[in-house]
Every structure is written in structure tokens, then in C-alpha cells.
N, C-alpha and C positions, 0 to 999 in steps of 0.2 A: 835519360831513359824513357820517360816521358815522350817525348817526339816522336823516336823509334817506332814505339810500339803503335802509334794513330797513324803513322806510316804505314806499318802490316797491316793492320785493320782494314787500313782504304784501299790497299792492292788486294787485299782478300775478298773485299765489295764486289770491284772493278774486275775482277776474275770471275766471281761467281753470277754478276749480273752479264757478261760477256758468256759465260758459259750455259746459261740460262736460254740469252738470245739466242744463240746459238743451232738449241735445241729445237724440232719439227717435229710432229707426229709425221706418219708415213704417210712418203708419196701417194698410195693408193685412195687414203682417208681425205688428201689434199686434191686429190682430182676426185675423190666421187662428190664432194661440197661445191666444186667447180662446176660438174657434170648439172648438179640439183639445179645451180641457180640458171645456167644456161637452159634448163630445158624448162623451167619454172616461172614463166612472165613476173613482172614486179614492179610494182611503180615508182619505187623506193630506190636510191641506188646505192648500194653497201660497200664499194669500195674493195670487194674480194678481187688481190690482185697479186702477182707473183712478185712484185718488191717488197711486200709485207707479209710478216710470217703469219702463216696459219691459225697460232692461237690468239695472233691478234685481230681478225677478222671481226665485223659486229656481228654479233649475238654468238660467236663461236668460244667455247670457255673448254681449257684442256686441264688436263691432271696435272700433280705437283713440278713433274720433272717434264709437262711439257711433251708428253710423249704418244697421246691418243686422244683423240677429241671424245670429252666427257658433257657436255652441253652443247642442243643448239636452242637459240631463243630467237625465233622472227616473228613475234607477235603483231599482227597488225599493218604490214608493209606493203599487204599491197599483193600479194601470191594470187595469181590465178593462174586456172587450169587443172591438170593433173601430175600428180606430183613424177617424175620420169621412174621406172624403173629401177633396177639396179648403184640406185645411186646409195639413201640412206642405209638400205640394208650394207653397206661396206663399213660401218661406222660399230663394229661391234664392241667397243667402249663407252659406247654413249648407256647416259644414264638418266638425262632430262631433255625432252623435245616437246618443244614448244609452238604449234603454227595456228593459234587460234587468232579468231577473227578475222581473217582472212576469205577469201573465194575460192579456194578449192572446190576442184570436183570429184567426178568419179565416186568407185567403190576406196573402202577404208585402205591405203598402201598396204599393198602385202610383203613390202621390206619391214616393216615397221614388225614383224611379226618373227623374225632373224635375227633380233636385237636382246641377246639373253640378259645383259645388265640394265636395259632400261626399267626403269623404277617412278619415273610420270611422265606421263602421254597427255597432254594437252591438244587438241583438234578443236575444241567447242566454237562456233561462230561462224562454220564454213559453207559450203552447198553439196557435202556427200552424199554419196545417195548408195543405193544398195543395203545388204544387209549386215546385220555385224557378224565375221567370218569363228565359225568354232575355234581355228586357228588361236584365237585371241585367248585361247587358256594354256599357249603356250608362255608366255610371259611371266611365267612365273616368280618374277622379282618386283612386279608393277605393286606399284602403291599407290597410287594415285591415277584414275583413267576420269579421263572428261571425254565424251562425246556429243554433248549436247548441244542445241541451238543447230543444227542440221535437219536433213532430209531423207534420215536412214528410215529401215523398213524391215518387215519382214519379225521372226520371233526376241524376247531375250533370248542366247543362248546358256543352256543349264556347264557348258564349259568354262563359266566365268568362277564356279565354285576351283577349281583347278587354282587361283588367283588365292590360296592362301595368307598373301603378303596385306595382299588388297586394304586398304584406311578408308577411300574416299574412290565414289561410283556414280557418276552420275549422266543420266543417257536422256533426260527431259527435255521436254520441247522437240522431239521427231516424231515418226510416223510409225511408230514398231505396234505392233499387233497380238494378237495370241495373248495365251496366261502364261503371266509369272512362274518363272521356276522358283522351284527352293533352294536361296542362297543360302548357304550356313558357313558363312566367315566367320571367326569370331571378333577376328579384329576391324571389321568393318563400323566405320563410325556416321561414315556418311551415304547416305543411297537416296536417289530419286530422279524417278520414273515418269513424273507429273508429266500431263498436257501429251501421251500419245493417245492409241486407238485401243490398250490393253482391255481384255476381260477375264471373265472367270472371279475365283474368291485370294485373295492377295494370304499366300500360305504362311503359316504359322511363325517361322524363321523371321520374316518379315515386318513381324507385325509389332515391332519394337520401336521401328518408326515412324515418325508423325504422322500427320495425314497430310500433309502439306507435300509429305512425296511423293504420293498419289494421285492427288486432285488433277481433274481435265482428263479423268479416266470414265467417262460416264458409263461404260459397263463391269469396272473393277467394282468387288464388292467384300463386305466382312470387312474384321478390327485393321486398319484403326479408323476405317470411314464410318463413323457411327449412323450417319445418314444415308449410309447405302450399305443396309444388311444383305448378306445373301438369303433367298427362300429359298430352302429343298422345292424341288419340284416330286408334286406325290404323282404316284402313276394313277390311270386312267379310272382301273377298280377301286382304289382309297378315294379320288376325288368323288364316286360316284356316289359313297358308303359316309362322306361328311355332308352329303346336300342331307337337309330336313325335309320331311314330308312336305310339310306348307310350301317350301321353297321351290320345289321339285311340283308340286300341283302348277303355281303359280309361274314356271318358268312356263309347263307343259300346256298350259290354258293360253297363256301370250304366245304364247307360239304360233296355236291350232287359230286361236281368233286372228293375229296378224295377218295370219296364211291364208284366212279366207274374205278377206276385208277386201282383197280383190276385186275376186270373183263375185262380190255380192254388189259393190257401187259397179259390176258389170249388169249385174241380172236386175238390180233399180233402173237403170240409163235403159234397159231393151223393153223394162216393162211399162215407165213413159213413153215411149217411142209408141209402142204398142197400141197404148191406148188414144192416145195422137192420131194416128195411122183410123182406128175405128173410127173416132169421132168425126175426122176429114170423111171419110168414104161410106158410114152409114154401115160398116162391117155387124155380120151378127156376132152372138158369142163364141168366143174362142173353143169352141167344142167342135166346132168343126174342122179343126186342124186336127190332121191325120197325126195319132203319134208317132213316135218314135223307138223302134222297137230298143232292148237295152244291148249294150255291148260287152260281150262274155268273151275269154278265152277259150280257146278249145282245145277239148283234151285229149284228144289225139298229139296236135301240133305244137298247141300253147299259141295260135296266131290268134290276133285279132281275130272275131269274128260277131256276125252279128249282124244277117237282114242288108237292108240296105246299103250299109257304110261298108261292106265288103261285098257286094253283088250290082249293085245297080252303080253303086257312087264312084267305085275302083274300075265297071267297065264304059261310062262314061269319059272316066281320066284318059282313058286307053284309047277309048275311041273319039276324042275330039282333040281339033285342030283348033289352030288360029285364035280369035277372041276368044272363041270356050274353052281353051285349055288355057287360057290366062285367069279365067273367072273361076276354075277349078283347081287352082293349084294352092298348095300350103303355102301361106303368107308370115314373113316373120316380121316381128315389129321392135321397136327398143333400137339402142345403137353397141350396144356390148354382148349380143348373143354372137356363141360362139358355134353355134350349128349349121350342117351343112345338107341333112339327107331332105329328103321330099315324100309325096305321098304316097309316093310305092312302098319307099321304108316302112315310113309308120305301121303300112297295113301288114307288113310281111312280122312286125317286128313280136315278139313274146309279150303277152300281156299276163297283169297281175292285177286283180281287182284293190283296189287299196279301200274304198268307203263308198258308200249311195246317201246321198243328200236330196235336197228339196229342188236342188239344180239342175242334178243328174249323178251320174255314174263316173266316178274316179279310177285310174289305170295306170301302172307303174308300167311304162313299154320301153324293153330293152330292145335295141337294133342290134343289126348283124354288127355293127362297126364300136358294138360298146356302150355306145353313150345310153344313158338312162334320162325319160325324161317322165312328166307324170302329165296323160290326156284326161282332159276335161270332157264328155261327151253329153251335153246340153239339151234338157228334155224341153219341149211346147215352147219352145222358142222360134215367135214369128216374128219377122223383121226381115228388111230390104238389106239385100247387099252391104248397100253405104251406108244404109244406119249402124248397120253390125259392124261393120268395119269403125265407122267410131267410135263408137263404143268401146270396141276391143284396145283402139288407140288411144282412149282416154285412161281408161282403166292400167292400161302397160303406162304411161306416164304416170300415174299417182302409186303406181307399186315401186318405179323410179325412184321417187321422191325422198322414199322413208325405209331405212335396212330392214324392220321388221318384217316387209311384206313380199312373199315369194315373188320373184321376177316372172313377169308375162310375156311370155318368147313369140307366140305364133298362134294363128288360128283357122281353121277351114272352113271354106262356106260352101253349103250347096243349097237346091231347095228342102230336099230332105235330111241331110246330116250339117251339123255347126259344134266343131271339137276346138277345144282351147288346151294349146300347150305351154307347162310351164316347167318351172325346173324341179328336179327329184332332191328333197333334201334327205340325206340319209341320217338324222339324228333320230330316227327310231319314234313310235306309236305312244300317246300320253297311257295307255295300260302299262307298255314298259316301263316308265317313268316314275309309273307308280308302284309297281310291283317288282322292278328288275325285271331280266332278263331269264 
């Protein structure tokens, strides 16, 4: 009896490992794996060939009965390019796909997104680029997605919440940008972000994991980076209303003094000159220099006006040629001025008295074309050409040098008027400062 029955047993084997073989997924699942690796370069060679069945292919793994391809695994083989079209999406039994570390390109396959039992997506280690497709919250049975060690871009998208299955998330080491949506998986165990371009404050859902899935985010901020809090940013009226008086004196004093450190190692440099100039030539006292009458707007126009600098000096411009209209023109100095009008402007342009000093007469002059600039108009200042001219060159270098000091743009020379332009800063008069607005 004994015999008999190891008899059945082994034809029962021999039957059902025969019926086994037997068995194929379908034709179409068999030529779209065909289809992938012919359009899919490799360096590898796998042996996928029509004398061997299907589910014995490498890295090919099918269901119980042999009947739909439920795995593919080509980790590492050697894949470049882009993965072809219409191939993997025909595999809609697959449940694990595998092509990491690999050279792919391209954007994320968008068969890969046709695949409703896939359950892990492995990609990490490729050259994808583009962004990750909202698409990707169709997957609704994924538990596992790797994208990481690529070239992606562009936002998280807030459709990965759709991905309720979801365990393990990890999109680190690319280029993706923008703030964090709020994920709220609850079964999510694993998440990180680390090493993109992310900003903003890392939302609450979030913040249950380490920091180590963040780092290499130098504008991500909030828990759980303790070392990069977020600060509200106050508006303009709160910031105004936390300076202290002392602090607000002392901003407003360095300011006015920086602003005019210029203008005074200008008015030292013309009054050496000056006196240079007398010593050489036996000159008498400076009283005898005609002054200069001051420069007012008027109120009729708002133009410039003012004596000489708008009658004698504006019809000289007009009426001379050749070397005199070189020796009368506004001159601009520095290498980063970004002005282009001349001395018609200025003279046509709205003036606004700003201050009178020991130097002269300050003027806020809007031109027809906008720009705002602030004219320096220079009283009992005698000096040659060249000397004024370096002077003005020296002085626009040492305002160069140091952010504190208003930049010196330009300056006119005649025998009777000598104006210095500089820039308009609009932070408002030290009585503001002190007082508010």
C-alpha cells in the first residue's frame, strides 16, 4: 500500500509543477515588459526571451497561479534614458516596482500613475527632473514612495494627503522649492524632505518628525528645527512704535552726520585749495567774490529758480558751442549712477527746499521723468575748474567706500553757480524720527 500511494503523490507533483509551467500571464503584460526593455537602454543583459516563461524573467515575480505580473525589480542594471510610454502602465497587477539607482530621465512616467494596486514605488538614485505630477494622489494603495537622490523640482504637491495607505515618504536630496503642505497621514512613519530649496514654517502635522528630515532647508523654519525659529514679521507701524527714543535719536543723528561727511571733506579739500590758490597769487580777501544769490522754487511753477542759475547760467548752456558747452555741462561721477537727464532737466525740474547750512542751500528736484534727486547749491565757493572737479572726485570716492554716506552722483560748474547732486534718500527728517509722523 505503501508504494502506491508515493506513486500518487509524485504524479500529483509532476502534474501540478507541469501545470504550473504551464501557466503565462497575458500576452499583452508579456509584450509590454518586452516593449520597456527594448525602448529602455541597459547595460545589463537579462535574458528576457520567448523560450522562457514570463514569470521567469529576472526581476519579474507573478501571483500564486502565475497569472499577472505582480513585481518588477531592476535595481541598478544599468537603465538609461526614458522610460518608453505605454509599456508599464499595461501591468495593472503590479504591486512592487523597483528602478532605483539607475540613469533614467525625464519627467516621473505617467504610466506609473494607471497602476491602481501598486503599493511601492521605488525610483530613488536616478536623473528625473521635472516636477512631481498631482497625478500621484491617484495611487491610492501606495505605501511606500521613494523619490529621492534625483533632480525633481518645482512644489510638494498637497495631493500626496489623498495617499492615505501611505508608511514611508521620502523625496530628499532634489530641488523642490515652495512650503510644505500639511500632510496628515496618520500612518505615515517615515517622511523626509532634507537637502531641497523648501521655505516657509514646516506646519504643524509635520512637526513630529525629527529634524533630520529637514536639514539642508536653510529657509525651512519652526519645530522641530530648534535652531531656525520662525520670526513673525511686524508691520511697518509696530516696528516703528518698538524703536526707543535713544535708539531712534541715535539711528537719526548717524544718519544726518553720515549724510553729510561728504559734503564737508568736499567744502575742506575747496577751502585748502582756496587758500593755496591766495597764497600762490597774492589774492586779497575773499570778500570780494560776488556772492551767490540763493535758490528758491517758485511759486507760480515750482521750477527751480533763482538769479543767475536760471538766467545767465541756463542761457549761456543754450547759447554755447563746442569746448563751452563741454565746460558747462552736468557732469556725473561714481561708476553705479543710474541717471540720465542733463541740465535742462534739472533746471525745468520742481523744486522743494529741504535745509540751508553753512555750505549752502539743499533741494529735493523732481524731474519730468520721475526720478528724485537732492541739489546741493554751493555758496562763496571759489575754485578753478580742475580743482572743483577733484575735489568732487574725491569726495564721490570716499562716499563710495562706506554705506553710510549718501552717494555723490554729479556736479555743475560755472563761474557763477557750482551745484552737487546726490541721491534723495526717502527715510523721512530726524523731527519725524522723533516725533512720528
Amino acid at each position: 500500500m505503501g508504494a502506491p500511494l508515493l506513486l500518487l503523490w509524485a504524479l500529483a507533483a509532476v502534474a501540478a509543477a507541469l501545470g504550473g509551467a504551464a501557466a503565462e500571464p497575458p500576452q499583452q503584460e508579456r509584450s509590454a515588459l518586452q516593449a520597456f526593455l527594448a525602448g529602455t537602454p541597459h547595460e545589463r543583459a537579462l535574458g528576457w526571451n520567448a523560450s522562457v516563461p514570463a514569470c521567469a524573467w529576472t526581476g519579474i515575480r507573478c501571483d500564486a497561479a502565475n497569472a499577472t505580473v505582480t513585481e518588477l525589480h531592476l535595481p541598478g542594471i544599468g537603465l538609461i534614458g526614458r522610460v518608453p510610454p505605454g509599456t508599464l502602465g499595461v501591468l495593472k497587477g503590479l504591486q512592487v516596482l523597483s528602478l532605483r539607482d539607475n540613469r533614467l530621465l525625464g519627467d516621473i512616467p505617467s504610466d506609473l500613475f494607471d497602476l491602481p494596486q501598486l503599493r511601492k514605488l521605488y525610483v530613488q538614485g536616478n536623473l528625473l527632473t521635472g516636477a512631481i505630477p498631482d497625478e500621484v494622489g491617484r495611487l491610492a494603495s501606495l505605501e511606500h514612495l521613494d523619490l529621492s537622490r534625483n533632480n525633481l523640482t518645482g512644489a510638494v504637491p498637497s495631493e500626496l494627503n489623498n495617499l492615505t495607505r501611505l508608511l514611508s515618504l521620502r523625496l530628499d536630496k532634489n530641488r523642490l522649492s515652495g512650503s510644505l503642505p500639511s500632510i496628515s497621514i496618520s500612518r505615515l512613519q517615515t517622511f523626509n524632505v532634507s537637502y531641497n530649496d523648501l521655505d516657509g514654517s514646516i506646519p504643524s502635522s509635520l512637526a513630529r518628525f525629527p529634524a533630520e528630515s529637514f536639514a539642508g532647508n536653510i529657509h525651512l523654519c519652526g519645530e522641530p528645527l530648534v535652531d531656525q525659529p520662525c520670526q513673525p514679521v511686524p508691520s511697518s507701524s509696530k516696528k516703528r512704535r518698538k524703536l526707543s527714543g535713544a535708539a531712534v535719536v541715535a539711528i537719526a543723528v548717524g544718519a544726518g552726520a553720515a549724510a553729510l561727511l561728504a559734503l564737508v571733506l568736499l567744502a575742506l579739500c575747496l577751502v585748502l585749495l582756496r587758500r593755496r590758490r591766495r597764497e600762490a597769487s597774492g589774492e586779497e580777501d575773499a570778500k570780494t567774490t560776488p556772492p551767490t544769490r540763493g535758490l528758491t522754487p517758485s511759486t507760480a511753477s515750482g521750477e527751480m529758480m533763482g538769479g543767475d542759475f536760471t538766467t545767465s547760467s541756463s542761457k549761456d548752456i543754450r547759447a554755447a558751442s563746442g569746448a563751452a558747452a563741454e565746460r558747462s555741462r552736468l557732469v556725473f561721477v561714481g561708476k553705479h549712477h543710474h541717471y540720465s537727464f542733463d541740465l535742462e532737466d534739472l533746471l525745468r525740474a520742481s523744486a522743494e527746499v529741504l535745509g540751508k547750512g553753512s555750505l549752502g542751500t539743499s533741494y529735493k528736484a523732481v524731474l519730468e521723468e520721475g526720478t528724485t534727486v537732492v541739489v546741493k547749491r554751493l555758496r562763496e565757493v571759489a575754485a578753478a575748474r580742475r580743482e572743483f572737479a577733484a575735489c568732487v572726485e574725491a569726495a564721490a570716492a570716499a562716499a563710495a567706500e562706506h554705506r553710510n554716506l549718501v552717494p555723490l552722483r554729479g556736479y555743475y560748474y560755472s563761474k557763477d553757480e557750482k551745484l552737487l547732486v546726490v541721491d534723495y534718500l526717502p527715510g523721512g527728517s530726524l523731527s519725524a524720527r522723533l516725533h512720528g509722523e
